[in-house]
Steps between C-alpha positions, in 0.01 A plus 500: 500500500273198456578228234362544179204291337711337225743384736227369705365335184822348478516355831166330512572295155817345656246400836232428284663234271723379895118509626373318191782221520377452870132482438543240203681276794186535712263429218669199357566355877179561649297609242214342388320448130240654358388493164409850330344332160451165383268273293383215648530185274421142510718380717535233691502657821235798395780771507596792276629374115714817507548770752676762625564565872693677753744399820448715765520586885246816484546874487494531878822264547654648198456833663661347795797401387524862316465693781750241684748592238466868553494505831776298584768671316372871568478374869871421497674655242220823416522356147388212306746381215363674245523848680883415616555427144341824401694689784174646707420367802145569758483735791264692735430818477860644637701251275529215698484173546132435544369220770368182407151675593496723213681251287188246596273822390638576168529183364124317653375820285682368166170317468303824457793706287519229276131529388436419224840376396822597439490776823279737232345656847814513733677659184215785464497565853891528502468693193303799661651475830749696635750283617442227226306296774243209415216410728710252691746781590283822561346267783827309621700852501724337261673675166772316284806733459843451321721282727786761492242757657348328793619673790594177747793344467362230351594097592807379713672217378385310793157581429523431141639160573221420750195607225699315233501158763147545597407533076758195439276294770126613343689355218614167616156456674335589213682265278476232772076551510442505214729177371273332852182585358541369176603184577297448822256721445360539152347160430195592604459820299609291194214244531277831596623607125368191349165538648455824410597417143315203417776262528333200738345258324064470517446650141374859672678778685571471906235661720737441796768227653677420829814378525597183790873528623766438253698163542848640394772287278812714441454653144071481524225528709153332470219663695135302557278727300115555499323735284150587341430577166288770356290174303403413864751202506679445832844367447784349663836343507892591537698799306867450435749834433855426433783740605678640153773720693491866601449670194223256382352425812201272541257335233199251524628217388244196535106549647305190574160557526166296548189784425 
């Protein structure tokens, strides 16, 4: 008895909005801006008079941290939280836990059932197979079963309490990393945002800039800057980003340059 598609359904919009949560943390913390439209106006720095952009790591990290997510919890508990919520859990072929081999399998190949959004070919493949398996689990040897019919005997408590420390300390790390980053790391992504947006002054957009090391003074950071300008202008002088907290992070607050 294999788990039915609706309960599957189920499952995956509980990981997907966890997995969504997670990937917004990576964007905003190590993201960086791009603008999608704008209209350049006259400015004094060249840039766009209105625009609108996007704050983000790439698909391939994204993906990452999805298959991360998966993996992890399956690898420990055979279910994420969506599917222990649900009440269906994964197993190979005889109902078992599966190894963090085929766990690796099935979930690397959420890439390719996803296409082109919202699982629409993992679905059609599990549709019209037998054992309601995607691509990811015909090749891992994987199915996802009711938990009450797996035929193991499922987690001791000692085990469950070791996969619930190691999950508590990807956690903490991942807390810990990414509170680092952003206040040690991310200055020079934000100044890399102004570039890219028109933001230094010159009166045309940035053709490129490099950064000198940053002379640090508690709350802000100032970093020797020199960049060229797509008017041919060479410019240079000293960018200053003050520190507005966690949830705020970083913003250019003073640029001195001579072009």
């Amino acid at each position: 008895m294999t788990a039915s598609l609706w309960a599957r359904t189920r499952a995956i919009i509980v990981d997907v909005l966890i997995v969504s949560i997670l990937q917004a943390v990576i964007n905003a913390v190590f993201g960086s801006q791009y603008v999608t439209s704008g209209v350049a106006g006259p400015t004094a720095t060249g840039g766009f008079s209105s625009y609108t952009s996007t704050t983000t790591v790439g698909d391939f990290w994204l993906w990452v941290v999805a298959i991360a997510y998966f993996s992890l919890f399956e690898g420990l508990f055979g279910q994420t939280p969506g599917k222990a919520i649900v009440g269906i859990r994964v197993t190979d072929l005889t109902g078992r836990r599966p190894g963090w081999r085929a766990v690796l399998i099935r979930n690397v190949l959420r890439v390719i059932d996803s296409f082109p959004g919202i699982y629409l070919l993992g679905a059609l493949i599990a549709r019209f197979s037998q054992r309601r398996q995607r691509l990811g689990d015909h090749i891992a040897g994987t199915i996802v079963v009711p938990t009450r019919v797996a035929t193991d005997a499922g987690l001791t408590q000692p085990e469950r309490q070791r996969g619930l420390r190691i999950v508590t300390a990807v956690v903490v790390l991942f807390i810990a990393g990414a509170a680092a980053f952003s206040y040690l790391g991310r200055p020079p992504i934000v100044v890399g945002n102004a570039a890219r947006l028109g933001q230094l002054p010159g009166g045309s957009r940035v053709g490129g800039y490099s950064l000198g090391d940053g002379q640090w003074n508690g709350s802000s950071v100032t970093y020797p800057i020199q960049y060229s300008l797509t008017s041919g202008k060479n410019c240079s002088g000293t960018v200053t980003l003050e520190w507005n907290g966690f949830f705020q992070g970083w913003h250019v607050s003073r640029v001195q340059a001579n072009c």
